[in-house]
Structure formats: structure tokens, C-alpha cells
C-alpha positions in Angstrom: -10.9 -6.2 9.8 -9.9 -4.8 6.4 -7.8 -1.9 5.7 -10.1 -0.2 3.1 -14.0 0.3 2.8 -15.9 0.6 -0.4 -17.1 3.2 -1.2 -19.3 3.9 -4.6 -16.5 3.6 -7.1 -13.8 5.1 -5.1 -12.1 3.4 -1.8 -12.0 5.7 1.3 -8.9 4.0 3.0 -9.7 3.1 6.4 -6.9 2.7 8.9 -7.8 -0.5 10.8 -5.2 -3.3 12.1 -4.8 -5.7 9.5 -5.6 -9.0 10.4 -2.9 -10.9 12.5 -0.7 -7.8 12.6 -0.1 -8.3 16.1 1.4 -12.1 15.4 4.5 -10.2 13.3 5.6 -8.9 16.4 9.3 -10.8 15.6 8.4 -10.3 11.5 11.2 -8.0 9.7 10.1 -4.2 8.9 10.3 -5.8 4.7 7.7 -8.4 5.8 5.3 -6.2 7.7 5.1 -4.0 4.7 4.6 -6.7 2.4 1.6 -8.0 4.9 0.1 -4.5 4.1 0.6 -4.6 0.5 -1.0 -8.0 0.1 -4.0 -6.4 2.0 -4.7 -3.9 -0.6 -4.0 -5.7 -3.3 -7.4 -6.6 -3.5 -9.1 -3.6 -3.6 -6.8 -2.3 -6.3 -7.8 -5.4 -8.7 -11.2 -4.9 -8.1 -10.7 -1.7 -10.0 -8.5 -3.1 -12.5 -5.6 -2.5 -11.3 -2.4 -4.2 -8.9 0.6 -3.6 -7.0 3.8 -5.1 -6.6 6.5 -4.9 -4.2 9.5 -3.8 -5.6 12.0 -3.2 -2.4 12.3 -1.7 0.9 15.7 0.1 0.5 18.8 1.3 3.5 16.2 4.9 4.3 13.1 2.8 5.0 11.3 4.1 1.5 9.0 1.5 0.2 9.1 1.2 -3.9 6.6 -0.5 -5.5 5.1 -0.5 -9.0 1.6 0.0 -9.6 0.3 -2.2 -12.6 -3.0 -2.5 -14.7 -5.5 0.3 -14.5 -3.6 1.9 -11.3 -0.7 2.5 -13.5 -2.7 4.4 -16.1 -5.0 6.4 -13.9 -5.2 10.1 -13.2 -6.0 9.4 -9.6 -2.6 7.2 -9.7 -0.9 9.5 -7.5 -3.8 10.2 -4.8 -3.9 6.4 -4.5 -0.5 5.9 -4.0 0.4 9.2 -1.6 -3.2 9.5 0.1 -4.1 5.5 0.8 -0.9 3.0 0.0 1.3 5.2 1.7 -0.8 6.7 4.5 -1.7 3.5 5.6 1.3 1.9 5.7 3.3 4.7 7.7 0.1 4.9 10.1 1.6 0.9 11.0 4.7 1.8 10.2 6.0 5.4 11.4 9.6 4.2 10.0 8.8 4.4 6.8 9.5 7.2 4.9 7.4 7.6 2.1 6.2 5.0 -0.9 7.4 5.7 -4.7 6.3 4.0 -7.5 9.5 3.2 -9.7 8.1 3.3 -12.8 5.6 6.8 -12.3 8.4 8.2 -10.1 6.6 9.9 -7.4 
């Protein structure tokens, strides 16, 4: 099952177990985060755009860097707070939040 469904131009961000999430079971808190990220990766080239995983630091926050059309849109923000990092900390409740290093929020 994928994370996200299409919708029009816009992705509604589904929360659905990623594929072969329960096999990480013994996977580090860094890899299951990266698992996530390189499911909705896709979605955000579709649009133009990419992200990257930058580091999971000592608090549990996740920094990444948005690239491409997602680091130049309006909606930046709502994609990163309302979808990257929703989804992730609905796997993950350990996480704190997600930041994009170079935006800085």
C-alpha cells in the first residue's frame, strides 16, 4: 500500500503501512525514517520536486532538505508540516518534528 493518494494536482497524504514496514522490526529509528522518506519521494518528483535526508539528530528531529519545485513552492511548508511530518510521526511517535535545513521550519 502507498503512503499517499493522488489527488487532482495536490496529494492528500494517506496514512497506510508502508510496504514491509513490519520486517524493520530490528531496523534502527534513522532507517525506519529513511524507509518513509524514500516512500514519498516519489510523489514529490512527480510534482517536480525531491527530498533528501539530511540527519536524524540526539532529540529524535528529522532534517531533511526539500529540493526542485518543493523547495520553491508556497505550499512548501503545508507539505513538509501537514504530510512529511505527519506521516512519519503517525509510524513514528518518537519523532519530534521534521525541519527543512535550508527553509528552516
Amino acid at each position: 500500500m502507498n503512503i499517499f493518494h493522488e489527488s487532482s494536482s495536490a496529494f492528500t497524504f494517506l496514512l497506510f503501512l508502508p510496504p514491509n514496514f513490519e520486517d524493520m522490526e530490528n531496523a534502527t529509528l534513522e532507517q525506519k525514517v529513511i524507509s518513509i522518506i524514500d516512500q514519498i519521494r516519489p510523489y514529490l518528483v512527480q510534482d517536480g520536486g525531491d527530498i533528501e535526508f539530511v540527519e536524524l539528530t540526539p532529540e529524535n528531529v528529522v532534517k531533511v532538505r526539500l529540493q526542485g519545485a518543493c523547495g520553491t513552492c508556497p505550499h512548501a511548508k503545508m507539505t513538509l508540516k501537514n504530510g512529511v511530518e505527519q506521516t512519519i510521526k503517525h509510524y513514528l511517535p518518537e519523532i519530534d518534528h521534521v525541519e527543512d535545513i535550508v527553509l528552516g521550519f
